[in-house]
C-alpha positions as YAML, in Angstrom:
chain: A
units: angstrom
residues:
- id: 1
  name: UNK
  ca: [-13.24, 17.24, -12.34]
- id: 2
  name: UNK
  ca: [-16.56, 16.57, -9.92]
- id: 3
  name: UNK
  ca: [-17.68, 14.09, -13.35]
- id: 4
  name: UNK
  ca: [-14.69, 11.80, -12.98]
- id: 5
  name: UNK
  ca: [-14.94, 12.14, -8.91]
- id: 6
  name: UNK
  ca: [-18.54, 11.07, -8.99]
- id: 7
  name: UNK
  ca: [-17.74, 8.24, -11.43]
- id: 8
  name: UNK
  ca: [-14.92, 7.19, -9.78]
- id: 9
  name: UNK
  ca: [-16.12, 6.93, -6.44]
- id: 10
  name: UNK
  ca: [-19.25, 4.73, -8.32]
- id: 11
  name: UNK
  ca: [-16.41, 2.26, -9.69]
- id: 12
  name: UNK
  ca: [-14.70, 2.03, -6.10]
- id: 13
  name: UNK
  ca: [-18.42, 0.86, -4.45]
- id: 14
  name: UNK
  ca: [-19.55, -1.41, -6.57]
- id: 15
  name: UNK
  ca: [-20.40, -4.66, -5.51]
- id: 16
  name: UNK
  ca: [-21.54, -6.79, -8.88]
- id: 17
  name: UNK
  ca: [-18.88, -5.92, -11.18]
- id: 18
  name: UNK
  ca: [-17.18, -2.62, -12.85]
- id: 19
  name: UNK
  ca: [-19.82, -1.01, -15.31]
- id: 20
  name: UNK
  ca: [-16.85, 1.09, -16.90]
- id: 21
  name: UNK
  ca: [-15.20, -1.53, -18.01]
- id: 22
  name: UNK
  ca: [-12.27, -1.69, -16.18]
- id: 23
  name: UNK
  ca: [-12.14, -4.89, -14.26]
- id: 24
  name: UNK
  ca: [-14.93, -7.83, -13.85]
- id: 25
  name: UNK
  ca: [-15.80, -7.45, -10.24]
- id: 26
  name: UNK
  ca: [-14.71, -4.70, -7.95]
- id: 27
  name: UNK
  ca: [-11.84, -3.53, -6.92]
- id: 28
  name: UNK
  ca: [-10.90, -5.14, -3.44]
- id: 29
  name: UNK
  ca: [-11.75, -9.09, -4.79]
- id: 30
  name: UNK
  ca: [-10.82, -8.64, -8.22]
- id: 31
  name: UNK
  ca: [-7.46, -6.28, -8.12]
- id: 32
  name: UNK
  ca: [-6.16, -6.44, -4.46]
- id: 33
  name: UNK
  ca: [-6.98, -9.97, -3.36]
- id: 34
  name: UNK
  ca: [-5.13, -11.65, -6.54]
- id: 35
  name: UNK
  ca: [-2.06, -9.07, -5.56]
- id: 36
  name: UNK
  ca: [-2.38, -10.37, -1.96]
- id: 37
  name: UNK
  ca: [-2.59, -13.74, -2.45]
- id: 38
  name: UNK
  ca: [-0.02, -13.83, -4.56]
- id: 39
  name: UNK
  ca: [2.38, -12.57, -2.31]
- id: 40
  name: UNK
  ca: [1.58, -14.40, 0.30]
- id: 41
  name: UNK
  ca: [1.71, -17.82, -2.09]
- id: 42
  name: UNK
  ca: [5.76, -16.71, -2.35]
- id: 43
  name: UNK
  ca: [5.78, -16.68, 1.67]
- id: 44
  name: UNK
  ca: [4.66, -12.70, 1.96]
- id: 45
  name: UNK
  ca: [2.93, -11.47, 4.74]
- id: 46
  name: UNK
  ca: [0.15, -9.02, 4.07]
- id: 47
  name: UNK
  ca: [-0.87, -6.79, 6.94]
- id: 48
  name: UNK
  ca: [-3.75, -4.31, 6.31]
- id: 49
  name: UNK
  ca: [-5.21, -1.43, 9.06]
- id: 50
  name: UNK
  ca: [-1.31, -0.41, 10.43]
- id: 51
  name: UNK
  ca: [-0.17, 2.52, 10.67]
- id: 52
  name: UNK
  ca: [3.47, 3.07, 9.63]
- id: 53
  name: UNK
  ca: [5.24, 5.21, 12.34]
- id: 54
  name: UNK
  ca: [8.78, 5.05, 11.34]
- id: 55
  name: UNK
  ca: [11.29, 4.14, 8.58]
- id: 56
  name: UNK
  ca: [14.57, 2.54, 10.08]
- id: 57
  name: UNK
  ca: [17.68, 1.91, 7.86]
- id: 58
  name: UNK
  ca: [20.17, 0.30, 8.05]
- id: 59
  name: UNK
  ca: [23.88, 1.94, 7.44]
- id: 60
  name: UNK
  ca: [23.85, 1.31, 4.04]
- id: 61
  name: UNK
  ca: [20.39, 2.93, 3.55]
- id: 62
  name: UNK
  ca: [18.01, 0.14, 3.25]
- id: 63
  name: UNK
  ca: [15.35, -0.74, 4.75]
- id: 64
  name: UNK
  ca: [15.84, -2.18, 8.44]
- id: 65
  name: UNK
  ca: [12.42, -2.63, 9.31]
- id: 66
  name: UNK
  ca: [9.06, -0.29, 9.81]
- id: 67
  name: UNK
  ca: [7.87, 0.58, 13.28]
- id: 68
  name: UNK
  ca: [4.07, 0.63, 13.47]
- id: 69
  name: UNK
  ca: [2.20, 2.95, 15.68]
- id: 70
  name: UNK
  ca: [1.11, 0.44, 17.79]
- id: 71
  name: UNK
  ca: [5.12, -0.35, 18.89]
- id: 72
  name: UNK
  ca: [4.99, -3.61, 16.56]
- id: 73
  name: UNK
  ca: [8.36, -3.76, 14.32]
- id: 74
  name: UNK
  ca: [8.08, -5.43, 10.75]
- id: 75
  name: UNK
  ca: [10.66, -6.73, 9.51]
- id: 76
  name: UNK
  ca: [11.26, -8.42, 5.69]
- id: 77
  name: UNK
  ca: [13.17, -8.78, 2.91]
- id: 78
  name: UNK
  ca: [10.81, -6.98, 1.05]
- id: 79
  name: UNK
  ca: [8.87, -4.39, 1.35]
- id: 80
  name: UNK
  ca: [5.03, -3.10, 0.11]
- id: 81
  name: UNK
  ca: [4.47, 0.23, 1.37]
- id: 82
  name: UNK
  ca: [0.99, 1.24, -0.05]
- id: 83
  name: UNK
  ca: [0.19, 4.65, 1.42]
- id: 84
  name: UNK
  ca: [-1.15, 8.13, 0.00]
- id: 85
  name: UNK
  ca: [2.10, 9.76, -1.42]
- id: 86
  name: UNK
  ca: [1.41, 12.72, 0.94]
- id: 87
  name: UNK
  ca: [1.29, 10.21, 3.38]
- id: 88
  name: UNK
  ca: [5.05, 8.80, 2.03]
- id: 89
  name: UNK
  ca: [6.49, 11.85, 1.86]
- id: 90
  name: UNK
  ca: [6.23, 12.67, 5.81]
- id: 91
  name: UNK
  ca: [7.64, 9.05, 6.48]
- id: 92
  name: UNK
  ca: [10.56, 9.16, 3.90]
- id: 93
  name: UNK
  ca: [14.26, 8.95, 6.08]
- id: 94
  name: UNK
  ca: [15.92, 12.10, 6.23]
- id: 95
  name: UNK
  ca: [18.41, 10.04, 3.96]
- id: 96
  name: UNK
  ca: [15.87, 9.22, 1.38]
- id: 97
  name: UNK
  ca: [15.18, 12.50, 0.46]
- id: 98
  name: UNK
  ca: [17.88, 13.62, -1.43]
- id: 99
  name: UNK
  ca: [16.89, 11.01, -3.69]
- id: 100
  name: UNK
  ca: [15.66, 12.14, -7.16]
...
């Protein structure tokens, strides 16, 4: 497991392009900013470096909007949530998680 650790942590730093092949550049300009654009090209907003707090639904059981630590609310019709799923599971609603 340390061999695919070491040589994944290699592909996530570098700067001049993937030497395993994967994609043509690294990760953050060549995966992420395409994904990001794109969104926000349909009228998306992407907001990096906040931390989700809370999960509120409405009665139905969809998604009213996120509280952020910082006491922002975001609101959407959509929603990205891209977290650690350890991370997910401690922010599910109580609701959500009967869900298979």
């Amino acid at each position: 497991m340390q061999c695919i650790l070491i040589a994944l942590n290699r592909f996530l730093q570098e700067k001049h392009g993937s030497k395993m092949a994967f994609l043509d550049g690294n990760p953050p300009e060549r995966l992420c900013k395409p994904i990001a654009d794109h969104i926000e090209s349909l009228g998306g907003k992407v907001i990096l470096n906040s931390r989700i707090q809370k999960i509120e639904l409405n009665a139905d059981k969809s998604v009213k909007h996120f509280v952020l630590t910082n006491g922002n609310i975001i609101t959407g019709d959509a929603y990205v949530f891209a977290t650690p799923v350890d991370i997910l599971k401690l922010l599910l609603p109580e609701d959500w998680k009967e869900i298979s």
